[in-house]
CHARMM-style PDB file with segment names, atoms N, HN, CA, C and O in Angstrom:
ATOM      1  N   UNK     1      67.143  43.427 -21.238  1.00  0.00      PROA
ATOM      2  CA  UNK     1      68.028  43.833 -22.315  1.00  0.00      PROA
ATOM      3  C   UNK     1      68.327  45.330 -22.126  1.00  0.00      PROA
ATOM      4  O   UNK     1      67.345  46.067 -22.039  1.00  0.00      PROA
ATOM      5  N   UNK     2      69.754  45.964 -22.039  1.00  0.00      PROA
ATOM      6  HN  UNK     2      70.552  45.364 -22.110  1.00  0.00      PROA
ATOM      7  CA  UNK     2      69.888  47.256 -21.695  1.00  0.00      PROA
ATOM      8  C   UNK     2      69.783  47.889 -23.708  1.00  0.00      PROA
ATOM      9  O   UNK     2      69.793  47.464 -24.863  1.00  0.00      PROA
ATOM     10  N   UNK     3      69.683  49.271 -22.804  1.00  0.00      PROA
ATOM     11  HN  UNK     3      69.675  49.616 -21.865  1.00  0.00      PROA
ATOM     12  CA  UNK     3      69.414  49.747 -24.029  1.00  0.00      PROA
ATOM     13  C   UNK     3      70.745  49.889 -24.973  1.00  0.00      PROA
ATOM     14  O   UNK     3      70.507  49.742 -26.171  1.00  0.00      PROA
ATOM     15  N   UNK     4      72.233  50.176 -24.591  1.00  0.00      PROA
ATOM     16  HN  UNK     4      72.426  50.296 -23.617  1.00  0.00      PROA
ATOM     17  CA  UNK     4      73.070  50.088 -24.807  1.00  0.00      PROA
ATOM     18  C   UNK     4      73.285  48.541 -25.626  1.00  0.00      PROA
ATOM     19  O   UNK     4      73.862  48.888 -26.656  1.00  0.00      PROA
ATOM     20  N   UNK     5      73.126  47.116 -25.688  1.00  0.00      PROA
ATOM     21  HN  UNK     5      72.656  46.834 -24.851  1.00  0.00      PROA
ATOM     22  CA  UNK     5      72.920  46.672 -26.356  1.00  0.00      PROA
ATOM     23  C   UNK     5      72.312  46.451 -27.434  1.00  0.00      PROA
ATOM     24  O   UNK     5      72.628  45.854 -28.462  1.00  0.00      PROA
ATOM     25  N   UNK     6      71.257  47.079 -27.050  1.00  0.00      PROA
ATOM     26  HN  UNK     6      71.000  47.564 -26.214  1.00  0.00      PROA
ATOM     27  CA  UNK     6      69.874  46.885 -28.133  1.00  0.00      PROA
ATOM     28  C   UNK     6      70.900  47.848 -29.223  1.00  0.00      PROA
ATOM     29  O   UNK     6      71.009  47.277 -30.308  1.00  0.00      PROA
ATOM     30  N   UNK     7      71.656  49.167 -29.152  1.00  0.00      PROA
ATOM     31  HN  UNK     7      71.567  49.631 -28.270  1.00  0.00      PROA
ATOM     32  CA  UNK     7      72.662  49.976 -30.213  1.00  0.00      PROA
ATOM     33  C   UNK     7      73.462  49.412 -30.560  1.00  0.00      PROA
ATOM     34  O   UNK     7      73.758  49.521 -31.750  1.00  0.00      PROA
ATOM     35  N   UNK     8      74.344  48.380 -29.564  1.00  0.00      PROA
ATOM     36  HN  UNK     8      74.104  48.292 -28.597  1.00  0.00      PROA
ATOM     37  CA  UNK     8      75.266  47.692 -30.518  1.00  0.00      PROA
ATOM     38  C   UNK     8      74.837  46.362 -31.718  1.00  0.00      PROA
ATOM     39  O   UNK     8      75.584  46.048 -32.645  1.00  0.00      PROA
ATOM     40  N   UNK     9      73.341  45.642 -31.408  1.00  0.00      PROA
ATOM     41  HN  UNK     9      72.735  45.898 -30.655  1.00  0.00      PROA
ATOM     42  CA  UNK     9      73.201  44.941 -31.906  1.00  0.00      PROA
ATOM     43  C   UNK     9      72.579  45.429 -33.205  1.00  0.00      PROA
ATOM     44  O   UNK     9      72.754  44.743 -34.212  1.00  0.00      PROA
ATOM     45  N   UNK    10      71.703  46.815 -33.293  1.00  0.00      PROA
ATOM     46  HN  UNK    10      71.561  47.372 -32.475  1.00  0.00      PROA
ATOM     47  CA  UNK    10      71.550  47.644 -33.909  1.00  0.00      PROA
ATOM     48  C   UNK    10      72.972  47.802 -35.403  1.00  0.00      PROA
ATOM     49  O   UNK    10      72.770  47.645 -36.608  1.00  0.00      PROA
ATOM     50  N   UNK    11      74.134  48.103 -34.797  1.00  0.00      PROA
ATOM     51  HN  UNK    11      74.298  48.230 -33.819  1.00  0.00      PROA
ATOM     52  CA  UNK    11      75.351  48.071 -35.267  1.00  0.00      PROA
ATOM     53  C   UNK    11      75.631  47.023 -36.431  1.00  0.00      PROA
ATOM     54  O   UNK    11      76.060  47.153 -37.578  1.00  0.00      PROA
ATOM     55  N   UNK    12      75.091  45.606 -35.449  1.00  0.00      PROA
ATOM     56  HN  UNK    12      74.743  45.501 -34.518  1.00  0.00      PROA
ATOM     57  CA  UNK    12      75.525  44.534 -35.938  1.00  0.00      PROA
ATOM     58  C   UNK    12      74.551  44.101 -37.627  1.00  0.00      PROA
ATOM     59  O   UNK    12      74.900  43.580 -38.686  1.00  0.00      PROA
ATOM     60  N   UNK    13      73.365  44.605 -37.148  1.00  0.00      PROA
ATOM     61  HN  UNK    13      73.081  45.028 -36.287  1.00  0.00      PROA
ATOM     62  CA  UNK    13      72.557  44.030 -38.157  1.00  0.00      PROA
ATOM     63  C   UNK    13      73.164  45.621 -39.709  1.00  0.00      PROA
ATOM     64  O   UNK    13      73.542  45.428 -40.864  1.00  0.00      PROA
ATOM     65  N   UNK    14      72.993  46.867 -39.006  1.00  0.00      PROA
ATOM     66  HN  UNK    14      72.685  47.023 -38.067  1.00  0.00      PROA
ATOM     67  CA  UNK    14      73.545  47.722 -39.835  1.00  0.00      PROA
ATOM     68  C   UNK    14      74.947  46.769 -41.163  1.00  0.00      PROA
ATOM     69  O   UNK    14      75.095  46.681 -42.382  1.00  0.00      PROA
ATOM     70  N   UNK    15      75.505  46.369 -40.165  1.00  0.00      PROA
ATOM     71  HN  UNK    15      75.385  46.440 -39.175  1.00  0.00      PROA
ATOM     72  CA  UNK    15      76.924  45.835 -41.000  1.00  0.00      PROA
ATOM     73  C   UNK    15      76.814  44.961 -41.783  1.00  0.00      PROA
ATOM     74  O   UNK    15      77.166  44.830 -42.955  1.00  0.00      PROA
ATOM     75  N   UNK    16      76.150  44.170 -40.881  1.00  0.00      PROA
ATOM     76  HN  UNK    16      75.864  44.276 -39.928  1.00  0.00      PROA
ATOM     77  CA  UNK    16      75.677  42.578 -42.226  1.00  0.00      PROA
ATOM     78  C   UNK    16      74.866  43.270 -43.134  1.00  0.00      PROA
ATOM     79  O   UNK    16      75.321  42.753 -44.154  1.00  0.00      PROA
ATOM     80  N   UNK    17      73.858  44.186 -43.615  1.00  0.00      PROA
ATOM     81  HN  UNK    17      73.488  44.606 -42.786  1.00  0.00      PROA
ATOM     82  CA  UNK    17      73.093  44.631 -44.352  1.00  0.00      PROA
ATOM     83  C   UNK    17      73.882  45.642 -45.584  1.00  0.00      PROA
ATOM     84  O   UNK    17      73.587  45.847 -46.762  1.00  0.00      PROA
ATOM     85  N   UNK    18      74.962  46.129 -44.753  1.00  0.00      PROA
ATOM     86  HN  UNK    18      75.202  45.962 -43.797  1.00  0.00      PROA
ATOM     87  CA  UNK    18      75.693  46.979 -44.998  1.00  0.00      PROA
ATOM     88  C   UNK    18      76.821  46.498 -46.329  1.00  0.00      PROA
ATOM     89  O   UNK    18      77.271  47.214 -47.223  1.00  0.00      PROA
ATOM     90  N   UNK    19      77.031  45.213 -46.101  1.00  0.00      PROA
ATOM     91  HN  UNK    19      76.665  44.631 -45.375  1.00  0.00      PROA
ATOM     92  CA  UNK    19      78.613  44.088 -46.429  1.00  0.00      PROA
ATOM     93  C   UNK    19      77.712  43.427 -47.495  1.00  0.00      PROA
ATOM     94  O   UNK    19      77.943  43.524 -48.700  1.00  0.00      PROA
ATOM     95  N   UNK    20      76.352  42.542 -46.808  1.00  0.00      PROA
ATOM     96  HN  UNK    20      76.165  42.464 -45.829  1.00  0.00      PROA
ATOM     97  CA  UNK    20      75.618  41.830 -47.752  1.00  0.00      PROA
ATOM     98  C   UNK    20      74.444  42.030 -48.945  1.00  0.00      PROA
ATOM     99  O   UNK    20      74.238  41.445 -50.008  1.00  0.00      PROA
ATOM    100  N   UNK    21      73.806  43.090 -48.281  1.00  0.00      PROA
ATOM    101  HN  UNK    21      73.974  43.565 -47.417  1.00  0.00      PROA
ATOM    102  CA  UNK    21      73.059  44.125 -49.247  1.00  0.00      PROA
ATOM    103  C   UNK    21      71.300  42.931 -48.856  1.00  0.00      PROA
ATOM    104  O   UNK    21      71.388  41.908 -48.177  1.00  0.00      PROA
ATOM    105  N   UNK    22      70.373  43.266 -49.274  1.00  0.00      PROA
ATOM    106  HN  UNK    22      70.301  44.097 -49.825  1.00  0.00      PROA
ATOM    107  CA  UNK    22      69.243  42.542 -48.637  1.00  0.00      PROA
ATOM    108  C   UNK    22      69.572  41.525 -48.337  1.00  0.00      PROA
ATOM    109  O   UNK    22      70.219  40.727 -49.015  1.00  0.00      PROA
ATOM    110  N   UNK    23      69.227  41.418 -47.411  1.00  0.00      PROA
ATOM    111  HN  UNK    23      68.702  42.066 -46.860  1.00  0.00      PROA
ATOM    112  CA  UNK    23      68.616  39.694 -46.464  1.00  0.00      PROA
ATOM    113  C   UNK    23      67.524  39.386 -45.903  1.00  0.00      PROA
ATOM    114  O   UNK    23      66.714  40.235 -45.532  1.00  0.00      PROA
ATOM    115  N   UNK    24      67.347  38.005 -45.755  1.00  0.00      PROA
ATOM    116  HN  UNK    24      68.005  37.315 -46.056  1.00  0.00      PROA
ATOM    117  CA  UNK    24      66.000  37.541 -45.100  1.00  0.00      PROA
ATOM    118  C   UNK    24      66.375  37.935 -44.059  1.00  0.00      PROA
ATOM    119  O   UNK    24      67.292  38.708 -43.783  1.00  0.00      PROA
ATOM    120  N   UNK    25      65.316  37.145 -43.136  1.00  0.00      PROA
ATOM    121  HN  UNK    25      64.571  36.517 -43.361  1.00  0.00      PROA
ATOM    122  CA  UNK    25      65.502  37.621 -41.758  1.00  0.00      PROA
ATOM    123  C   UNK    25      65.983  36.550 -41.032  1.00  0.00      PROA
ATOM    124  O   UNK    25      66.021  36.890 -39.850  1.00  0.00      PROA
ATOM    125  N   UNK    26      66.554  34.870 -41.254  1.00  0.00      PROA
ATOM    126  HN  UNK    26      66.523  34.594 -42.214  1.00  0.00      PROA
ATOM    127  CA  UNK    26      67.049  34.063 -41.362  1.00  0.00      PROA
ATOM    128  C   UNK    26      68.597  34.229 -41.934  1.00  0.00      PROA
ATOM    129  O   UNK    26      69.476  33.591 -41.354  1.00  0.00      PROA
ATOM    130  N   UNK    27      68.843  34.818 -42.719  1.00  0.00      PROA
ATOM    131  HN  UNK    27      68.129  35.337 -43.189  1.00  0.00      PROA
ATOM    132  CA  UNK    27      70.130  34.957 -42.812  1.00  0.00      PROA
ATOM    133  C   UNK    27      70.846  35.883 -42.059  1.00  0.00      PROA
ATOM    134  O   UNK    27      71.966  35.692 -41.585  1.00  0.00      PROA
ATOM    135  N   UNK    28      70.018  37.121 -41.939  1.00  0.00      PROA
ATOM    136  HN  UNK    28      69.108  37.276 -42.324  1.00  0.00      PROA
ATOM    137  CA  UNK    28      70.763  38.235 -40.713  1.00  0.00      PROA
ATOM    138  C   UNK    28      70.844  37.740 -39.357  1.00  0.00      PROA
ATOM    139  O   UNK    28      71.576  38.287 -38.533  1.00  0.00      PROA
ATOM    140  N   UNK    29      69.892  36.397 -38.988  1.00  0.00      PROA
ATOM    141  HN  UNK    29      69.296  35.952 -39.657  1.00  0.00      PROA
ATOM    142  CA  UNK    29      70.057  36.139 -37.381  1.00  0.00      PROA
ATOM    143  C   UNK    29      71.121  35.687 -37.781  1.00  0.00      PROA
ATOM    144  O   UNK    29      72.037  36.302 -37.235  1.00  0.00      PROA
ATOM    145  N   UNK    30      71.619  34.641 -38.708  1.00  0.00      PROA
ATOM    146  HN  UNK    30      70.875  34.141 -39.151  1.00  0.00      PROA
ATOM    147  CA  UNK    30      72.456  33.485 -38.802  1.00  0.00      PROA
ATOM    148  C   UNK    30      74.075  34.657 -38.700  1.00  0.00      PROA
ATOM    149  O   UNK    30      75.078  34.375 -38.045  1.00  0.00      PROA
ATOM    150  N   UNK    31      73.908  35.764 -39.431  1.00  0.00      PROA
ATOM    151  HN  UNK    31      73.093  35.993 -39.964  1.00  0.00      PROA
ATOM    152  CA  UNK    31      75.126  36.204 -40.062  1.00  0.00      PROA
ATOM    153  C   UNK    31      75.275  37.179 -38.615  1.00  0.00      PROA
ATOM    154  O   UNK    31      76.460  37.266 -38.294  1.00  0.00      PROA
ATOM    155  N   UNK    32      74.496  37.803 -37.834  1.00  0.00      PROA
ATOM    156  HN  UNK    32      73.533  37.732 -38.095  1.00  0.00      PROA
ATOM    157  CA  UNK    32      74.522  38.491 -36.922  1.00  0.00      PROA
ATOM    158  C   UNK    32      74.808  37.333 -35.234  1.00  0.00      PROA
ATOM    159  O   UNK    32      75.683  37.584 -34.404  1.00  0.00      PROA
ATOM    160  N   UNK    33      74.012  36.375 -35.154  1.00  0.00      PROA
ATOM    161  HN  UNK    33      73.302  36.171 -35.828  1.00  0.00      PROA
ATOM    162  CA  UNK    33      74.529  35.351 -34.277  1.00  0.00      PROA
ATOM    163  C   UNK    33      73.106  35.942 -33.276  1.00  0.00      PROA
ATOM    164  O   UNK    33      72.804  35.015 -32.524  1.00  0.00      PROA
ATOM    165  N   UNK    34      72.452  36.795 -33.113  1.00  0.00      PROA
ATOM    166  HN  UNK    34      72.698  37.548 -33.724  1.00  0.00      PROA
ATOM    167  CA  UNK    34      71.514  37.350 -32.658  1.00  0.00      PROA
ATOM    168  C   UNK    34      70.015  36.266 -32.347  1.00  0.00      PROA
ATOM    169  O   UNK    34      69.482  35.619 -33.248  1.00  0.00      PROA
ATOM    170  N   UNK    35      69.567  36.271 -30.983  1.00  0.00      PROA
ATOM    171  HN  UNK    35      70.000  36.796 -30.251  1.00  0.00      PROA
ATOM    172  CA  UNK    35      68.392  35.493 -31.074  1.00  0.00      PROA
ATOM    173  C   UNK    35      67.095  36.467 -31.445  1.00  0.00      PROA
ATOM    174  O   UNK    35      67.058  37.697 -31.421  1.00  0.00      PROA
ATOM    175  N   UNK    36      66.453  35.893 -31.661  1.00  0.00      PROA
ATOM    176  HN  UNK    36      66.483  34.893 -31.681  1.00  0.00      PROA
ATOM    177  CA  UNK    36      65.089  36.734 -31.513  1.00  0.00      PROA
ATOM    178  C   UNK    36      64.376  37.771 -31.431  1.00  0.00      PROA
ATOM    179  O   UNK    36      63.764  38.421 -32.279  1.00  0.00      PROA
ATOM    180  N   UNK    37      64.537  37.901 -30.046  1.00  0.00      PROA
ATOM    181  HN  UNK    37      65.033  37.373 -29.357  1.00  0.00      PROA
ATOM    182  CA  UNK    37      64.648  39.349 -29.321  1.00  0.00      PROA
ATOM    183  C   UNK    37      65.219  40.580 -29.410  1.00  0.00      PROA
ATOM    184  O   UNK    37      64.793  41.733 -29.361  1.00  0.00      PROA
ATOM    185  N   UNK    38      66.647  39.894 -29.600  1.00  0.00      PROA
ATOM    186  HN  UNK    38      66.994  38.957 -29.639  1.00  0.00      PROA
ATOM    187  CA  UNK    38      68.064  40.943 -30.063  1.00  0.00      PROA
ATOM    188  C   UNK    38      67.470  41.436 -31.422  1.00  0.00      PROA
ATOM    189  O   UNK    38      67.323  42.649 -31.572  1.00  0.00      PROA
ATOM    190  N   UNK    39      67.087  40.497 -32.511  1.00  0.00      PROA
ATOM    191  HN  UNK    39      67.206  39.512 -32.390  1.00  0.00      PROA
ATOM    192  CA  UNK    39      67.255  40.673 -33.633  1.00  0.00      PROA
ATOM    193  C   UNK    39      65.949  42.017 -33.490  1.00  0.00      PROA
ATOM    194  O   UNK    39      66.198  43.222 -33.540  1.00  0.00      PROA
ATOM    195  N   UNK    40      64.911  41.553 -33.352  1.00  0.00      PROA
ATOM    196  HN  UNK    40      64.708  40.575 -33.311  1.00  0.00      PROA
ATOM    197  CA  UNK    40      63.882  42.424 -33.783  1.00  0.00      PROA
ATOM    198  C   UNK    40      64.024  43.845 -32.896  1.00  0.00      PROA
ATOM    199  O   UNK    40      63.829  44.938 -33.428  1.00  0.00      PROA
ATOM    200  N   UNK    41      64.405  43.692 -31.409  1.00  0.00      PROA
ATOM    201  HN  UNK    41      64.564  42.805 -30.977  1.00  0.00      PROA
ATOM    202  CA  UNK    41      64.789  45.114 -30.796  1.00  0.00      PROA
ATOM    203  C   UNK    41      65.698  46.202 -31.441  1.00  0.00      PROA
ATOM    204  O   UNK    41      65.598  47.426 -31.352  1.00  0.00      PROA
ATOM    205  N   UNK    42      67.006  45.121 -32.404  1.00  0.00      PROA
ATOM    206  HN  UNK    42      67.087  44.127 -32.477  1.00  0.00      PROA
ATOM    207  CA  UNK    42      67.902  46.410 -33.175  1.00  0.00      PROA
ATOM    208  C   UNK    42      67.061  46.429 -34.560  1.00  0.00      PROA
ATOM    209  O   UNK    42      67.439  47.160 -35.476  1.00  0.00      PROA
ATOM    210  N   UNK    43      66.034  45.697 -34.681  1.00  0.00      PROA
ATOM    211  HN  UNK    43      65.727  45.103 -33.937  1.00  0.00      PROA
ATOM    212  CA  UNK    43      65.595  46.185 -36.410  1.00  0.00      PROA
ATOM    213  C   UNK    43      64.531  47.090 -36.106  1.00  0.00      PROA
ATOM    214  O   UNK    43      64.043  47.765 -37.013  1.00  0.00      PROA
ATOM    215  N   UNK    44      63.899  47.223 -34.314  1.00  0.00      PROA
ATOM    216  HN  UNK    44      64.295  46.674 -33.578  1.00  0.00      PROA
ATOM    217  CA  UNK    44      63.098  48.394 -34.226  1.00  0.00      PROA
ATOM    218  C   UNK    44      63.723  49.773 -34.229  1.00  0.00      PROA
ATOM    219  O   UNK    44      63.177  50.854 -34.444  1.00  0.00      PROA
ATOM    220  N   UNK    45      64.702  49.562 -34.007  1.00  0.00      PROA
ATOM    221  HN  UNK    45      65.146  48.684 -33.832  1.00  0.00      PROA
ATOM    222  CA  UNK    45      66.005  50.789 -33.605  1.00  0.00      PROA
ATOM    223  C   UNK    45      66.409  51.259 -34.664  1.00  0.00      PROA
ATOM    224  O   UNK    45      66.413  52.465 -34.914  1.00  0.00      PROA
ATOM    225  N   UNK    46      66.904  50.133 -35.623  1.00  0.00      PROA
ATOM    226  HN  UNK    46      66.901  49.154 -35.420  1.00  0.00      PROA
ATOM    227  CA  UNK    46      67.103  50.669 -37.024  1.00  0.00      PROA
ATOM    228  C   UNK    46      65.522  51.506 -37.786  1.00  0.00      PROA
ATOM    229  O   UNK    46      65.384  52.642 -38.239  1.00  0.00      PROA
ATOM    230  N   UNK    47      64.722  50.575 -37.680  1.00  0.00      PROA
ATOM    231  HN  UNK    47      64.835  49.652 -37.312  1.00  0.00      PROA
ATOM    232  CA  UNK    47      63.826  51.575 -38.475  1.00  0.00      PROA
ATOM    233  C   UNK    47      63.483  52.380 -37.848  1.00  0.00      PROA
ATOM    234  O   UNK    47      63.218  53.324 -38.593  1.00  0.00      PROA
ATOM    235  N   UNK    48      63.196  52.777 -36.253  1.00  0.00      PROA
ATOM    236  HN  UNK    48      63.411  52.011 -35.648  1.00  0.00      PROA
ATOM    237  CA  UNK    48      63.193  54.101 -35.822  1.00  0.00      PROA
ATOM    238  C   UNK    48      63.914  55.157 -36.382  1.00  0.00      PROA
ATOM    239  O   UNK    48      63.497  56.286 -36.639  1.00  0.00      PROA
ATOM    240  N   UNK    49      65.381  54.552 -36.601  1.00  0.00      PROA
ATOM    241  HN  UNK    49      65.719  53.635 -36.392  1.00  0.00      PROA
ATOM    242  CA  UNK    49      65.827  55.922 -37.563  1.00  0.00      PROA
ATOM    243  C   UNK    49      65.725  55.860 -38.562  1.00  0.00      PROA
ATOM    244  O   UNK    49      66.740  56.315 -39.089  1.00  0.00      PROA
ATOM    245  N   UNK    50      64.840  55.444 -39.447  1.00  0.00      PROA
ATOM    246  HN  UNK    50      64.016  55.074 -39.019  1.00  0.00      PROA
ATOM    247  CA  UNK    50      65.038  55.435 -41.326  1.00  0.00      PROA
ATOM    248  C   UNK    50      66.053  54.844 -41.603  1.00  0.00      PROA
ATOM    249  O   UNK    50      66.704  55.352 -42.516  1.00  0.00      PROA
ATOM    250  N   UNK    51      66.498  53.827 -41.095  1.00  0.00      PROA
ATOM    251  HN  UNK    51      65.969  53.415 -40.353  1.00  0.00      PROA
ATOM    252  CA  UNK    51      68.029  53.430 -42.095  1.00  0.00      PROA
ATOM    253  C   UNK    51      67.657  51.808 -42.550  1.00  0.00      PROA
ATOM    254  O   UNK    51      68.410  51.216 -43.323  1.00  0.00      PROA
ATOM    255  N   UNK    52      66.216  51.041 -41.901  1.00  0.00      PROA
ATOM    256  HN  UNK    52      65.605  51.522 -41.273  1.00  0.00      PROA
ATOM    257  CA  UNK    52      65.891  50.111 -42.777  1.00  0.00      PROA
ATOM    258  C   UNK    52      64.881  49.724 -43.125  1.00  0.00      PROA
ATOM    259  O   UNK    52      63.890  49.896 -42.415  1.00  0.00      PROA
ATOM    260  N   UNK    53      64.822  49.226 -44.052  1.00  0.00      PROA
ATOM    261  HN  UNK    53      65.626  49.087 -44.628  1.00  0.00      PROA
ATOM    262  CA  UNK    53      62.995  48.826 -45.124  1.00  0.00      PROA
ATOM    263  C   UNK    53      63.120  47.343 -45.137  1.00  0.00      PROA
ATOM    264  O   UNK    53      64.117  46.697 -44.815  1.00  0.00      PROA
ATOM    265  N   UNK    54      61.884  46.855 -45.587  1.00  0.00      PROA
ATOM    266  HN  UNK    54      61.074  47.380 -45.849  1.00  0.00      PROA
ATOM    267  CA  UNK    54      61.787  45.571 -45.745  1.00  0.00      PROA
ATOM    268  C   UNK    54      61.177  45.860 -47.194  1.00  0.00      PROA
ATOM    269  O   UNK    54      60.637  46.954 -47.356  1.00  0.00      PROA
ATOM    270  N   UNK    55      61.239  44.648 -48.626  1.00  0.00      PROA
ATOM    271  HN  UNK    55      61.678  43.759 -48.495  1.00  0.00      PROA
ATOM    272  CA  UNK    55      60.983  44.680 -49.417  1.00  0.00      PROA
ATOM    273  C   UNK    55      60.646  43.068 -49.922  1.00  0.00      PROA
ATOM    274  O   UNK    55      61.358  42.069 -49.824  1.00  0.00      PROA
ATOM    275  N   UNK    56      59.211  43.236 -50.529  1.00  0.00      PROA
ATOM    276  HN  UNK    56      58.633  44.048 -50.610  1.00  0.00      PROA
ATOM    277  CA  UNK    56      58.894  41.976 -50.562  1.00  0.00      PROA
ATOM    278  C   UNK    56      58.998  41.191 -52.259  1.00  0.00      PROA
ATOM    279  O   UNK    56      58.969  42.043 -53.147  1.00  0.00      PROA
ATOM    280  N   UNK    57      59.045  40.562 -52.477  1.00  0.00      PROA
ATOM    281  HN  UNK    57      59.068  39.870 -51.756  1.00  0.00      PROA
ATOM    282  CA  UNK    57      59.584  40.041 -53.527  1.00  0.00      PROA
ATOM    283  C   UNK    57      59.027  38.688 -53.744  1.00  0.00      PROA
ATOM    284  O   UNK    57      59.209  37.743 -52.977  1.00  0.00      PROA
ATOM    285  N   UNK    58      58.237  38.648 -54.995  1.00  0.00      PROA
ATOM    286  HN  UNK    58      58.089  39.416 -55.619  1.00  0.00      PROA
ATOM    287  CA  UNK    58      57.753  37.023 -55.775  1.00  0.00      PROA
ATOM    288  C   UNK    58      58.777  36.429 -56.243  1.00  0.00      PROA
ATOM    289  O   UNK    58      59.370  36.885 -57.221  1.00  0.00      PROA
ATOM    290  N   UNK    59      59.168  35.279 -55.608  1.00  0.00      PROA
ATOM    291  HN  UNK    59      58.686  34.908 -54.814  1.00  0.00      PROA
ATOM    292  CA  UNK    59      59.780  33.880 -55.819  1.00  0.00      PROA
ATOM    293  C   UNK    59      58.805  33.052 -56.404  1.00  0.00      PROA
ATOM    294  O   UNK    59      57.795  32.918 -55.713  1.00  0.00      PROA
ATOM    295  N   UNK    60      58.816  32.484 -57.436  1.00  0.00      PROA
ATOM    296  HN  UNK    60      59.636  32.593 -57.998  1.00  0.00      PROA
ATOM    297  CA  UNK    60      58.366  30.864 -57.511  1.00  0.00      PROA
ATOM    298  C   UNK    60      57.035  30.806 -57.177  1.00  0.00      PROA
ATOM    299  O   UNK    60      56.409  29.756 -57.031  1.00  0.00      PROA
ATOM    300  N   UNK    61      56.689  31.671 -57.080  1.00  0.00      PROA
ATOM    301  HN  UNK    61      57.197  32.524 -57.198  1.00  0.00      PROA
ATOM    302  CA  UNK    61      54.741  32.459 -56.547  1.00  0.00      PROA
ATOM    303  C   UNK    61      54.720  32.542 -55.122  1.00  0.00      PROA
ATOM    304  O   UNK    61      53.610  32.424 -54.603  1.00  0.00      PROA
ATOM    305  N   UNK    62      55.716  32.720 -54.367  1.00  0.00      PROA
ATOM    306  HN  UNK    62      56.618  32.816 -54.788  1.00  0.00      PROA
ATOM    307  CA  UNK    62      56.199  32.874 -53.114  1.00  0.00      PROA
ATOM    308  C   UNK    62      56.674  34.156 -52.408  1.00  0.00      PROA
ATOM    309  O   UNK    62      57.799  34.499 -52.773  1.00  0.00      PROA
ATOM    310  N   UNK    63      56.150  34.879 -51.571  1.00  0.00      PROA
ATOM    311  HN  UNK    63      55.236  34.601 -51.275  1.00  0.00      PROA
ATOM    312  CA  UNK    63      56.435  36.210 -51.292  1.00  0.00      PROA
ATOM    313  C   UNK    63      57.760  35.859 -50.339  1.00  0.00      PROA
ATOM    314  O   UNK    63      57.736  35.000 -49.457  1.00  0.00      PROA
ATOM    315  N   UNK    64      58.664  36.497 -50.599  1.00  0.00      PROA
ATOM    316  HN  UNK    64      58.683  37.195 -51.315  1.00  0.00      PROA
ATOM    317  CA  UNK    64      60.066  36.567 -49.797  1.00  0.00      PROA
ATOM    318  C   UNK    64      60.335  37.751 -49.045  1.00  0.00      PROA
ATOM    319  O   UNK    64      60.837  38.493 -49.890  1.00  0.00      PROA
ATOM    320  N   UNK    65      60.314  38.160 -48.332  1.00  0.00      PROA
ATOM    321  HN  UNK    65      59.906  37.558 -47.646  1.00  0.00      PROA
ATOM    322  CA  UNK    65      60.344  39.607 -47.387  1.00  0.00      PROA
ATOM    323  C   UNK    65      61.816  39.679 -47.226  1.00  0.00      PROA
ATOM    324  O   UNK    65      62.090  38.574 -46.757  1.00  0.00      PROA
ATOM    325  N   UNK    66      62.999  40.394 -47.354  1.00  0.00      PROA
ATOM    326  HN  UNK    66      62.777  41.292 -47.735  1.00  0.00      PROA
ATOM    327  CA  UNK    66      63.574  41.011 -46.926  1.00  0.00      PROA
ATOM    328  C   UNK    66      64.278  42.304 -46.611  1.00  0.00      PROA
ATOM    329  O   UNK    66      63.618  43.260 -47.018  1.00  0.00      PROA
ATOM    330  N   UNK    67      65.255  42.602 -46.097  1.00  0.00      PROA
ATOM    331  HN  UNK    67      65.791  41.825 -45.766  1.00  0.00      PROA
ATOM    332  CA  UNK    67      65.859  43.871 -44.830  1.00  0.00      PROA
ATOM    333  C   UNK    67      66.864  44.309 -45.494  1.00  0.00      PROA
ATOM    334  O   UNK    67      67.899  43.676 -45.701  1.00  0.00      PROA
ATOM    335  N   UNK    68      66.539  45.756 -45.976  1.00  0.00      PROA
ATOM    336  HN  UNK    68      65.698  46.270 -45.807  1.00  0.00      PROA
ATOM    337  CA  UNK    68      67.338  46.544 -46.879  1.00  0.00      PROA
ATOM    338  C   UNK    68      67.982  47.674 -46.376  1.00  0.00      PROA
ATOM    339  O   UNK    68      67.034  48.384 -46.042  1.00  0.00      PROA
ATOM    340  N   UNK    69      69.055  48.311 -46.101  1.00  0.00      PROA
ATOM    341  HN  UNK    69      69.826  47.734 -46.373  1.00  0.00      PROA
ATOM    342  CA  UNK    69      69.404  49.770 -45.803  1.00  0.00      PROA
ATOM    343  C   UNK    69      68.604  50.974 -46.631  1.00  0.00      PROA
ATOM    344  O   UNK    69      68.624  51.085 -47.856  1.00  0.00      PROA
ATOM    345  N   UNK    70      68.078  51.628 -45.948  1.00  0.00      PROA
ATOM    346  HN  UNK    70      68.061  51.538 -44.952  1.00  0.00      PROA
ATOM    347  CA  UNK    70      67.798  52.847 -46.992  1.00  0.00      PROA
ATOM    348  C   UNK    70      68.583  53.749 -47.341  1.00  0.00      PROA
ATOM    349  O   UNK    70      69.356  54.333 -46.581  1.00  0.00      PROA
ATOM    350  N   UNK    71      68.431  53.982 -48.755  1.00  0.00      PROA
ATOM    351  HN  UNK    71      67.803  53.508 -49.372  1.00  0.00      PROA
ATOM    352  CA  UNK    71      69.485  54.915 -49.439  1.00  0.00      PROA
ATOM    353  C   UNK    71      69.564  55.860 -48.831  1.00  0.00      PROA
ATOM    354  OT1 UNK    71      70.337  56.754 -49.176  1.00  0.00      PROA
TER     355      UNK     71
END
């Protein structure tokens, strides 16, 4: 994976987060098209720079984790 991707996919998850406001991490692969790899290499990239958090949240007595932009 060049590193030049790993920024644009970086990009990609920025936008969906950006448009949709939290998501799981199931909906950003789905909305980003991103496998696996992609996904978690641009969410290391993103939080390398401070621009995303994860926030966990009780459902139904169910912890839900998702991927927030930071203010």
């Amino acid at each position: 994976m060049e590193i030049n991707n790993i920024g644009n996919n970086a990009g990609l998850v920025w936008n969906a987060l950006n448009t949709n406001g939290k998501m799981t991490e199931t909906k950003l692969k789905k909305e980003t098209g991103l496998a696996s790899a992609e996904f978690f290499a641009a969410l290391g990239w993103l939080a390398r720079e401070g621009k995303v958090a994860t926030v966990v949240e009780t459902r139904c007595g169910k912890d839900c984790e998702y991927y927030t932009l930071n203010a």
